[in-house]
VOLO-851896 format. One record per residue (C-alpha): x, y, z; residue number from 0. Coordinates in nm, 2 decimals, decimal comma. Layout:
! VOLO-851896
<fivex><c1>X</c1><c2>Y</c2><c3>Z</c3><n>NUM</n></fivex>
...
//
This chain:
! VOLO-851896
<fivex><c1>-0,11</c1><c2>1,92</c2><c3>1,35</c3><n>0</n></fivex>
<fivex><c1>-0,23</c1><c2>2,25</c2><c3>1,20</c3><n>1</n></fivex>
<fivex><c1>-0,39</c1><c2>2,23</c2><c3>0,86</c3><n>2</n></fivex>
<fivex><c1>-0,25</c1><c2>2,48</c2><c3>0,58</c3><n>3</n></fivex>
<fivex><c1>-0,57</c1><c2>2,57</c2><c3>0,42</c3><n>4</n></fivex>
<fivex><c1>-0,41</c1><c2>2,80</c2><c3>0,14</c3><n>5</n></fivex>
<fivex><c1>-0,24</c1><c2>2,45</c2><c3>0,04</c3><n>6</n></fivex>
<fivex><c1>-0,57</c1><c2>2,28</c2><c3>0,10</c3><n>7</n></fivex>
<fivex><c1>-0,81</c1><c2>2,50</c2><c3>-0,14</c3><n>8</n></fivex>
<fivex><c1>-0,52</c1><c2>2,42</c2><c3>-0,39</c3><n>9</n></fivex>
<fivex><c1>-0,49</c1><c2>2,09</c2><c3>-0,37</c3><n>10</n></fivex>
<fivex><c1>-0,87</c1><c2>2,04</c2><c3>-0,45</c3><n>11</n></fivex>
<fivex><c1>-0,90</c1><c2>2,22</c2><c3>-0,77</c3><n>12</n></fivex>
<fivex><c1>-0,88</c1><c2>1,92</c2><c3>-0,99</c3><n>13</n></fivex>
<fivex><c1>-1,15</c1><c2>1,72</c2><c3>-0,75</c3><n>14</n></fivex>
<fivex><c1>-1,49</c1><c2>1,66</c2><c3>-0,93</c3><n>15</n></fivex>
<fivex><c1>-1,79</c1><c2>1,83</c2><c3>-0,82</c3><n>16</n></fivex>
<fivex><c1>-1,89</c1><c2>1,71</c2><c3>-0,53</c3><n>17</n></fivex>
<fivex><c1>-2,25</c1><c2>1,76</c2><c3>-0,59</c3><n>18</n></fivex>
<fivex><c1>-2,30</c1><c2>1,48</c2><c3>-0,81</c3><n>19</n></fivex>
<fivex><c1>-2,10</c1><c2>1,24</c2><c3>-0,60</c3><n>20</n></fivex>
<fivex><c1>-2,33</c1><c2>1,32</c2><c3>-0,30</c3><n>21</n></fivex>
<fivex><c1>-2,65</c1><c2>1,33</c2><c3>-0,48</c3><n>22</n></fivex>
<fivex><c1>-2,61</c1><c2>1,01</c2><c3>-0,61</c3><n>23</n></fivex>
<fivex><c1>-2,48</c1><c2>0,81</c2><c3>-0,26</c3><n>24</n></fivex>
<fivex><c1>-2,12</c1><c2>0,81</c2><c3>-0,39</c3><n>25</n></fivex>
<fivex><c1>-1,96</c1><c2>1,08</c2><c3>-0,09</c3><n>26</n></fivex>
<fivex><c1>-1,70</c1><c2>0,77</c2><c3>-0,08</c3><n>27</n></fivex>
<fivex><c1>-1,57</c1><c2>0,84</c2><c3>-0,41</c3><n>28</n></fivex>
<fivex><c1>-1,53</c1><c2>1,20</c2><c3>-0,37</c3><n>29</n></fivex>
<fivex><c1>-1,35</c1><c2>1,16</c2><c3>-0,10</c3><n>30</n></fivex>
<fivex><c1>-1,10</c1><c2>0,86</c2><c3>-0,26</c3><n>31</n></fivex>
<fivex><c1>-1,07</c1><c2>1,17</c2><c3>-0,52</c3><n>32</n></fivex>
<fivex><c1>-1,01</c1><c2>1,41</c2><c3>-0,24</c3><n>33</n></fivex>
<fivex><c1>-0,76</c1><c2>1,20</c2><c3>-0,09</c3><n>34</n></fivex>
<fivex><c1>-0,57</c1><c2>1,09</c2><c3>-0,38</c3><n>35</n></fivex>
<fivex><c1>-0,53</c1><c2>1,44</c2><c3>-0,47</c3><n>36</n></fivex>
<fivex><c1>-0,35</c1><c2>1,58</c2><c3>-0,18</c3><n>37</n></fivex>
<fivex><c1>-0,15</c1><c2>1,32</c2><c3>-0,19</c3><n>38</n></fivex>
<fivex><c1>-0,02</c1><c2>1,38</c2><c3>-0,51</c3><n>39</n></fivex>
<fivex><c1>-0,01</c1><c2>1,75</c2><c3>-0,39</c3><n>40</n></fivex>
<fivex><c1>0,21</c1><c2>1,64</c2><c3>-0,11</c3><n>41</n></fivex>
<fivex><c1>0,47</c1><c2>1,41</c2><c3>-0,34</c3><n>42</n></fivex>
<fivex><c1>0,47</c1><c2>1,68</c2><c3>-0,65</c3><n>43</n></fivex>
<fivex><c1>0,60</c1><c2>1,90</c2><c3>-0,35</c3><n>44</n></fivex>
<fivex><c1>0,84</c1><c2>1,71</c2><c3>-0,22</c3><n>45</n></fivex>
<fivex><c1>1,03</c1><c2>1,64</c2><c3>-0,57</c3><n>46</n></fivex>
<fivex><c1>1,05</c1><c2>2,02</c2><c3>-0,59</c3><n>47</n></fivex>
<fivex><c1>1,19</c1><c2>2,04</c2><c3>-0,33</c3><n>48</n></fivex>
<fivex><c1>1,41</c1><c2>1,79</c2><c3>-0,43</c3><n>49</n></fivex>
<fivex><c1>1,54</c1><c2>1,91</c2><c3>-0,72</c3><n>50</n></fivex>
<fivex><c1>1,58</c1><c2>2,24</c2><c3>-0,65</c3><n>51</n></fivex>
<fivex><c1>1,60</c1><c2>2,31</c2><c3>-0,32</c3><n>52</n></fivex>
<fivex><c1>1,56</c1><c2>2,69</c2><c3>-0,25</c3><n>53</n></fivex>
<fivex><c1>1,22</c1><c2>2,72</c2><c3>-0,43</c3><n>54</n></fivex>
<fivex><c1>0,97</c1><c2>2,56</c2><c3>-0,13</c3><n>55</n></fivex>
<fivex><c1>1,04</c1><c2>2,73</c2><c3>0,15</c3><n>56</n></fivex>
<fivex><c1>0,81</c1><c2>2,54</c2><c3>0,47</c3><n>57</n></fivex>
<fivex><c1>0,76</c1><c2>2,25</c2><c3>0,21</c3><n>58</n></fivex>
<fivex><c1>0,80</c1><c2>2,02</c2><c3>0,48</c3><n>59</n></fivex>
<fivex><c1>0,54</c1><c2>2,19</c2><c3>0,66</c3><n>60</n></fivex>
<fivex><c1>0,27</c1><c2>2,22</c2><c3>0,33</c3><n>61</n></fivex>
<fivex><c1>0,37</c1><c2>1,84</c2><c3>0,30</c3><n>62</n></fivex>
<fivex><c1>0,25</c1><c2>1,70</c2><c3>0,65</c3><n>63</n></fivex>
<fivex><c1>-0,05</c1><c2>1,94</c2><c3>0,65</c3><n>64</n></fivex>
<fivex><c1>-0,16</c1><c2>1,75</c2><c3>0,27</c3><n>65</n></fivex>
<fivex><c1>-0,07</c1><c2>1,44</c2><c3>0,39</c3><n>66</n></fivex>
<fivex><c1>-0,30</c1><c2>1,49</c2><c3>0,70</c3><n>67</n></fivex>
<fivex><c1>-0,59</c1><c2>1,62</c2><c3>0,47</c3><n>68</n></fivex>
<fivex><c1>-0,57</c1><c2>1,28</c2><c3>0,29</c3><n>69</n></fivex>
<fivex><c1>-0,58</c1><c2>1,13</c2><c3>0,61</c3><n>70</n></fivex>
<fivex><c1>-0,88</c1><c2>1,29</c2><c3>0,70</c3><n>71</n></fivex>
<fivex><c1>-1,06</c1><c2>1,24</c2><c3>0,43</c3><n>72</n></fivex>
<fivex><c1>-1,01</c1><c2>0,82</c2><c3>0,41</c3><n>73</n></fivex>
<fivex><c1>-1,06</c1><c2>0,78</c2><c3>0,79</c3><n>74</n></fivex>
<fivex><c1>-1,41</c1><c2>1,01</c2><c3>0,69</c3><n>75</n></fivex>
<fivex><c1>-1,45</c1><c2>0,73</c2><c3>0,43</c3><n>76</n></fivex>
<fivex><c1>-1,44</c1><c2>0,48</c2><c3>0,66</c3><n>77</n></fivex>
<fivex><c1>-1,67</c1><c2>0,62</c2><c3>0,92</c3><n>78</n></fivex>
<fivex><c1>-1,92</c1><c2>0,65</c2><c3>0,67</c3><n>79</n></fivex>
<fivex><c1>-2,29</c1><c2>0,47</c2><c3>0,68</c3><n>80</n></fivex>
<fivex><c1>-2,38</c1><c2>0,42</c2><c3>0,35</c3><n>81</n></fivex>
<fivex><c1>-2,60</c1><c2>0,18</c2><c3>0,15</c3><n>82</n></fivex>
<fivex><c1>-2,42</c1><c2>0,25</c2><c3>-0,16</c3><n>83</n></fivex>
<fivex><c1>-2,06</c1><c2>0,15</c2><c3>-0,03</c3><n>84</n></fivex>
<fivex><c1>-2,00</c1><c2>-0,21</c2><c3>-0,04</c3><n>85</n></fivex>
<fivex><c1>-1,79</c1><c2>-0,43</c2><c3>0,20</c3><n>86</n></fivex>
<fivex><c1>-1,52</c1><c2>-0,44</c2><c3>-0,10</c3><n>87</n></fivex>
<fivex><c1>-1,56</c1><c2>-0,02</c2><c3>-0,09</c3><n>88</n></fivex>
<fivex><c1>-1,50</c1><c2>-0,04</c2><c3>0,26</c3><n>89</n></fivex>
<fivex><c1>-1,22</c1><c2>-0,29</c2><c3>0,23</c3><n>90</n></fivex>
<fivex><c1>-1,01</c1><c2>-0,07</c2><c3>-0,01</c3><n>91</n></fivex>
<fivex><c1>-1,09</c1><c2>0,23</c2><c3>0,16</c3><n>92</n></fivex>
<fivex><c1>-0,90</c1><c2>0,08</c2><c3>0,52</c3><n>93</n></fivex>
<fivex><c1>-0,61</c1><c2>-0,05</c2><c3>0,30</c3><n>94</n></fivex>
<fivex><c1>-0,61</c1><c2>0,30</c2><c3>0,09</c3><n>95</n></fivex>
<fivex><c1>-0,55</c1><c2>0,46</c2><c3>0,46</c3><n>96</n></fivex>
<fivex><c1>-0,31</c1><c2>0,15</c2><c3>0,61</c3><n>97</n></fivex>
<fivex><c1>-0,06</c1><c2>0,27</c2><c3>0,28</c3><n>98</n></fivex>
<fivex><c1>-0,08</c1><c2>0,63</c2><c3>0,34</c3><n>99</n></fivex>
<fivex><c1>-0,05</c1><c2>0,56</c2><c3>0,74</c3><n>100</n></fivex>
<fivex><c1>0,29</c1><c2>0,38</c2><c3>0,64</c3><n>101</n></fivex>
<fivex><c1>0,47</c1><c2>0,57</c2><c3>0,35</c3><n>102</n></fivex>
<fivex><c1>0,38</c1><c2>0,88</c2><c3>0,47</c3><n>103</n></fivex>
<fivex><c1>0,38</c1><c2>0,85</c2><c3>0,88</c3><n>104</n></fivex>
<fivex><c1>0,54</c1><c2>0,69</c2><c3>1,19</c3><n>105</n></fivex>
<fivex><c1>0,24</c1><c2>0,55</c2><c3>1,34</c3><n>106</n></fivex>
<fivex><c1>0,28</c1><c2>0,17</c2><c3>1,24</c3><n>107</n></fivex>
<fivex><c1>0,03</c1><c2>0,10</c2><c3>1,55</c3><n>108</n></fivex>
<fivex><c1>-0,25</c1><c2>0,26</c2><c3>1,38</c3><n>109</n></fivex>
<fivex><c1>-0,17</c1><c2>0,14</c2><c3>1,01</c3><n>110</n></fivex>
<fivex><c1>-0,20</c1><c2>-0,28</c2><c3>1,20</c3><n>111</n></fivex>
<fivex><c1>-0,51</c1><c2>-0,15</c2><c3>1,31</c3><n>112</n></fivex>
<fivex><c1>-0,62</c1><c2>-0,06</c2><c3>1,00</c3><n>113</n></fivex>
<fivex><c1>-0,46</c1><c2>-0,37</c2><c3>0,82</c3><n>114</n></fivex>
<fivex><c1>-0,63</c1><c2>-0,60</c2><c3>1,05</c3><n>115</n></fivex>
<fivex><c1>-0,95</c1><c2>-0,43</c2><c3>1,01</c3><n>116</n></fivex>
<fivex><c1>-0,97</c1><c2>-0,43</c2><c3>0,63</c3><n>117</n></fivex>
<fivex><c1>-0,85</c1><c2>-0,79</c2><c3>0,65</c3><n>118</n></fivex>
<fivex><c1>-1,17</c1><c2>-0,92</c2><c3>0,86</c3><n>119</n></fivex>
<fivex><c1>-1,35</c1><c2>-0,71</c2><c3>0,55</c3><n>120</n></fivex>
<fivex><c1>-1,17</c1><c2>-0,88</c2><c3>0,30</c3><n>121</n></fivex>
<fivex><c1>-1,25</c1><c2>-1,20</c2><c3>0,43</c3><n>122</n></fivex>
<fivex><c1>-1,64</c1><c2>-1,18</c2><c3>0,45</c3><n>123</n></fivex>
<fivex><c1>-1,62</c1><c2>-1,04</c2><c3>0,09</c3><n>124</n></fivex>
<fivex><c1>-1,71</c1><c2>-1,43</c2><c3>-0,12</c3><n>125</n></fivex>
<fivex><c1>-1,58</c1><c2>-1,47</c2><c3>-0,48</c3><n>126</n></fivex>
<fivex><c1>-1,24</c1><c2>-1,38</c2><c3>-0,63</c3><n>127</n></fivex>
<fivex><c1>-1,35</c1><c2>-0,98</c2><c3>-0,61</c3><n>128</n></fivex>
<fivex><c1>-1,15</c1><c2>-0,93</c2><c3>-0,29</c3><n>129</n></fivex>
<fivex><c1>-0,83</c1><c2>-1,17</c2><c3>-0,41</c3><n>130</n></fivex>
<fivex><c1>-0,65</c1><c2>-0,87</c2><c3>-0,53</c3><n>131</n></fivex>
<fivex><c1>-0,76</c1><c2>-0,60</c2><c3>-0,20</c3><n>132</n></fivex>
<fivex><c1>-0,62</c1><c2>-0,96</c2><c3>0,02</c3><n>133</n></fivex>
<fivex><c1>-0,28</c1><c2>-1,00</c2><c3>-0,17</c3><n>134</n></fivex>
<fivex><c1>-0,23</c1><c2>-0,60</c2><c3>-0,12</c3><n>135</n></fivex>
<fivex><c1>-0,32</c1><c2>-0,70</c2><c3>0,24</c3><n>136</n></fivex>
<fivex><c1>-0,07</c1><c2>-0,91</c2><c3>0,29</c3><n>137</n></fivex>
<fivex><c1>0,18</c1><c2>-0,76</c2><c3>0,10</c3><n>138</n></fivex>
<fivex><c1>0,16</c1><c2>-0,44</c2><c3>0,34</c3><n>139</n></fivex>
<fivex><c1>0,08</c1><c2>-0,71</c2><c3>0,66</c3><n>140</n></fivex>
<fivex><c1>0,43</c1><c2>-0,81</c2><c3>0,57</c3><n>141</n></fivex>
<fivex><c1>0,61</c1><c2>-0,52</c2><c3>0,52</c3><n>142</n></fivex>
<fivex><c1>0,50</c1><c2>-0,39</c2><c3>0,84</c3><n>143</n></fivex>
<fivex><c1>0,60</c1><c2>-0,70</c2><c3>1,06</c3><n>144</n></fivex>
<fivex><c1>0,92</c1><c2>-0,67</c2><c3>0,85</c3><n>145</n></fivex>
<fivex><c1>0,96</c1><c2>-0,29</c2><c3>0,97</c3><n>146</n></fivex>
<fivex><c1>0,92</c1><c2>-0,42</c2><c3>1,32</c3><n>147</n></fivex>
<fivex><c1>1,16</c1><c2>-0,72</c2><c3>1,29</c3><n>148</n></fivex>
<fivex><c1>0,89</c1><c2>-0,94</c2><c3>1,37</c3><n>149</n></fivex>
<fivex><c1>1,00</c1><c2>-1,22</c2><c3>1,11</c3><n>150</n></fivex>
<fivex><c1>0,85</c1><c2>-1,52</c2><c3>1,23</c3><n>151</n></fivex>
<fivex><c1>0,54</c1><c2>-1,33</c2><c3>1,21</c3><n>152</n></fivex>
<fivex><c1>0,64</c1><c2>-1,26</c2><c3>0,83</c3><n>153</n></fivex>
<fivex><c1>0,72</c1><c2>-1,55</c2><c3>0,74</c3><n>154</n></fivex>
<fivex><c1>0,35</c1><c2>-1,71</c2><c3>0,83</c3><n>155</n></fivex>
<fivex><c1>0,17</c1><c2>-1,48</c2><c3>0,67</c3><n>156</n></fivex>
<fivex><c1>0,44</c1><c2>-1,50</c2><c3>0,36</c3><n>157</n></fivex>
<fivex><c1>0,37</c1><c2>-1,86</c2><c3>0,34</c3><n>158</n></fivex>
<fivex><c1>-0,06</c1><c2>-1,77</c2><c3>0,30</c3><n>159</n></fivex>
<fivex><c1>0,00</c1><c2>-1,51</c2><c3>0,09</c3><n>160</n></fivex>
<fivex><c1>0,21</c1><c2>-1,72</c2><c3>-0,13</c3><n>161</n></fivex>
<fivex><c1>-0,01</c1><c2>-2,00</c2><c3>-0,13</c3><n>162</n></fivex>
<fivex><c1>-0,30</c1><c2>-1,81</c2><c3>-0,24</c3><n>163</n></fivex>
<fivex><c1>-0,10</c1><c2>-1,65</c2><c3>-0,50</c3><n>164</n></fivex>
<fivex><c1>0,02</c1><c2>-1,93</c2><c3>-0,63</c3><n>165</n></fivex>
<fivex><c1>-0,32</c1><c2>-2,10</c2><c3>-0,62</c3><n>166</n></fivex>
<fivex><c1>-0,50</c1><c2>-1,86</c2><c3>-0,87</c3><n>167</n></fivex>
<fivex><c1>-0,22</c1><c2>-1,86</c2><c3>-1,08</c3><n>168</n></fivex>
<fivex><c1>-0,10</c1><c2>-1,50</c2><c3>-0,96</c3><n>169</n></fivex>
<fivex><c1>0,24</c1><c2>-1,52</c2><c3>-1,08</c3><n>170</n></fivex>
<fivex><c1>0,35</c1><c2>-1,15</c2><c3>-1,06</c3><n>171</n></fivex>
<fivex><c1>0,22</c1><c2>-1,14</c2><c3>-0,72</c3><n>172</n></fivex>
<fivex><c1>0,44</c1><c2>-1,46</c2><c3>-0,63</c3><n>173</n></fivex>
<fivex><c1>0,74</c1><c2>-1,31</c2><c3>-0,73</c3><n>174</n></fivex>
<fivex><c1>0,67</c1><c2>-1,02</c2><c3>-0,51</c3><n>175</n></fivex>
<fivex><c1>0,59</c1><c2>-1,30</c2><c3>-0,22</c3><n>176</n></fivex>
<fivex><c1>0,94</c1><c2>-1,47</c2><c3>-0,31</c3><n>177</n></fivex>
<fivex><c1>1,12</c1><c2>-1,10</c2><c3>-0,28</c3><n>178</n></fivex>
<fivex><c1>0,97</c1><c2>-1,00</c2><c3>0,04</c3><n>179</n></fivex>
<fivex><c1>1,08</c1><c2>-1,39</c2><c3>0,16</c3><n>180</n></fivex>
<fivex><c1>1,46</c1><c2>-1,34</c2><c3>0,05</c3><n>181</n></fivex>
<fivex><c1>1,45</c1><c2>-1,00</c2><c3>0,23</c3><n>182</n></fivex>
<fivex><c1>1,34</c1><c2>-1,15</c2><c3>0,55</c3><n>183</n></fivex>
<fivex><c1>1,60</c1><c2>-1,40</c2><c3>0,53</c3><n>184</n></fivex>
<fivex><c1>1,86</c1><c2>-1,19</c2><c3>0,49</c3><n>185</n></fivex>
<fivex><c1>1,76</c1><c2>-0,96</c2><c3>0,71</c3><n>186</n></fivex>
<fivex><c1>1,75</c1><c2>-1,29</c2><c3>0,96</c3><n>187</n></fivex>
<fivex><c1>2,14</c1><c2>-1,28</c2><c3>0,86</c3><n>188</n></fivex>
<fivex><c1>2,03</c1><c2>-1,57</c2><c3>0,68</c3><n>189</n></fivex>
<fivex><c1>2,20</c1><c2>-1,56</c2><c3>0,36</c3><n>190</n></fivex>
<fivex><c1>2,20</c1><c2>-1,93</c2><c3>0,21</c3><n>191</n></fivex>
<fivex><c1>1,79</c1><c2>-1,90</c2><c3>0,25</c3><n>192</n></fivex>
<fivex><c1>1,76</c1><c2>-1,59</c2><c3>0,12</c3><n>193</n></fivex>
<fivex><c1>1,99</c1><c2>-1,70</c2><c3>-0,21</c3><n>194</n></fivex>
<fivex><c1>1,80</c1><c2>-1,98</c2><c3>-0,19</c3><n>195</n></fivex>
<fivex><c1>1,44</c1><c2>-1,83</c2><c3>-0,26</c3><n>196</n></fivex>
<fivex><c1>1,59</c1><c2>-1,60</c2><c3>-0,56</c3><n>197</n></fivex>
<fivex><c1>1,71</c1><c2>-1,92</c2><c3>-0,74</c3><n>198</n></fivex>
<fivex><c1>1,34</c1><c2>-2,05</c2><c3>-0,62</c3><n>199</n></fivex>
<fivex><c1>1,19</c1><c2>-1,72</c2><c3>-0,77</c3><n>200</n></fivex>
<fivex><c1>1,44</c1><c2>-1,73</c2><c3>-1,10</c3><n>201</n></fivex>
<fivex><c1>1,36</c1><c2>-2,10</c2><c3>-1,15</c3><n>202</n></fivex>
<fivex><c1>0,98</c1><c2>-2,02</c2><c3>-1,15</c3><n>203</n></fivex>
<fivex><c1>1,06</c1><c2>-1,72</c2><c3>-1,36</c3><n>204</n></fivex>
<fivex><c1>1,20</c1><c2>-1,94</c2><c3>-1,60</c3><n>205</n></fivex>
<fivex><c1>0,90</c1><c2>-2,21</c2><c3>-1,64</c3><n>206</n></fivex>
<fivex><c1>0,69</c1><c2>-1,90</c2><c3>-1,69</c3><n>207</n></fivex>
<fivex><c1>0,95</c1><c2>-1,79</c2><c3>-1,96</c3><n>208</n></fivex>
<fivex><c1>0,96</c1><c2>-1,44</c2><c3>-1,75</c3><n>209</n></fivex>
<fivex><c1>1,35</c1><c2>-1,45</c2><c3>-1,86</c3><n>210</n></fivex>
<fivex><c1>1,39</c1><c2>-1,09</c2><c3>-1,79</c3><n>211</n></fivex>
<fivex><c1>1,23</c1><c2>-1,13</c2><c3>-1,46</c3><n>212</n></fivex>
<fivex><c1>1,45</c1><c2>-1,40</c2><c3>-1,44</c3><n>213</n></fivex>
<fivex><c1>1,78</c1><c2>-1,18</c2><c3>-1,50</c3><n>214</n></fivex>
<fivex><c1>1,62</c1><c2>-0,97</c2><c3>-1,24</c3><n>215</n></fivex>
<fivex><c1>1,60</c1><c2>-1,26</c2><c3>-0,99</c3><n>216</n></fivex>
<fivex><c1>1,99</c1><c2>-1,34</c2><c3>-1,06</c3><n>217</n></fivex>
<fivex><c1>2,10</c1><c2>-0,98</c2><c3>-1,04</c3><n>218</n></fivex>
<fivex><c1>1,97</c1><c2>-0,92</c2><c3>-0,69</c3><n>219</n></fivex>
<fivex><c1>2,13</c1><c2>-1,29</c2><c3>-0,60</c3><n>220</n></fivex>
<fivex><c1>2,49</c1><c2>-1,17</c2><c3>-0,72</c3><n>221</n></fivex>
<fivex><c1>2,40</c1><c2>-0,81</c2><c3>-0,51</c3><n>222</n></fivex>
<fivex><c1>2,40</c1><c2>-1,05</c2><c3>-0,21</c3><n>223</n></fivex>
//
């Protein structure tokens, strides 16, 4: 893929200076920053494009080349040998690259690889400060066996995720377990289990008094 540099030197006129970053051992930041930019470069260019549809001509083009340059800077991130980055830094830093990898690519290969790389991070990482990084985990884990119709798959790692949600009273994150859950089942032509977990999800809902996540629950039920 060739780079568009004119879109690059735009894209990076909001990042901090990168000398302070750098001299104080925090080149990981700057390129979080970096990446984080273009990728906002990338989407603000596709919703032109969008909306009005004669202004961006090539956008497709700028788009890959900013989405790349994000790319490039999180897989630098990750390469990096640095006392200052922590295993949590480095943990966030492979799921940061797994989510670009699958909203923005086709290589589902490489975002596993990265998934399953941040997870064996996650999971040296003691204490509750990785809970959050390991939920997002599993939430992408899942949507990528999903993707690949690999629902048993799902399903196991639905039931962990849950559990741990669940378990440190999470309950925003177990609704979004109990979502993901009805759309495997349906997508297993499964109807009666998928209904099923939204009255699960609406009846926890309710014992939270969540009612309007509750109404939210019921509304997708009648949509099936």
């Amino acid at each position: 893929m060739t780079i568009n540099h004119e879109a690059m030197s735009q894209s990076t006129s909001n990042v901090p200076e990168p000398s302070s970053f750098v001299m104080h051992g925090k080149t990981h930041l700057l390129l979080w920053a970096m990446a984080e930019e273009y990728v906002e470069q990338a989407r603000s260019l596709c919703f032109i494009a969008s909306t009005q549809p004669n202004s961006q001509p090539g956008w497709r083009k700028r788009h890959q080349d900013l989405i790349f340059c994000a790319i490039k800077c999180l897989v630098a991130c990750v390469s990096l040998e640095s006392p200052s980055m922590t295993q949590l830094d480095k943990a966030k830093s492979r799921l940061r690259l797994a989510q670009i990898l699958f909203e923005e690519t086709e290589s589902s290969g490489r975002t596993e690889e990265e998934v399953n790389k941040a997870i064996i991070i996650a999971d040296t990482i003691q204490g509750s400060s990785a809970l959050d990084i390991q939920l997002q985990l599993y939430d992408l884990q899942i949507q990528i066996f999903i993707e690949s119709k690999r629902f048993r798959l799902a399903k196991n790692t639905l039931r962990i995720a849950s559990s741990e949600a669940t378990k440190h009273g999470l309950f925003a994150w177990t609704y979004q377990f109990v979502l993901l859950k009805a759309r495997v089942y349906f997508l297993m032509d499964d109807v009666a289990g998928s209904l099923a977990t939204l009255n699960q999800g609406a009846s926890l809902a309710e014992l939270q008094g969540d009612f309007d996540l509750k109404a939210r629950h019921c509304i997708i039920r009648h949509m099936n």
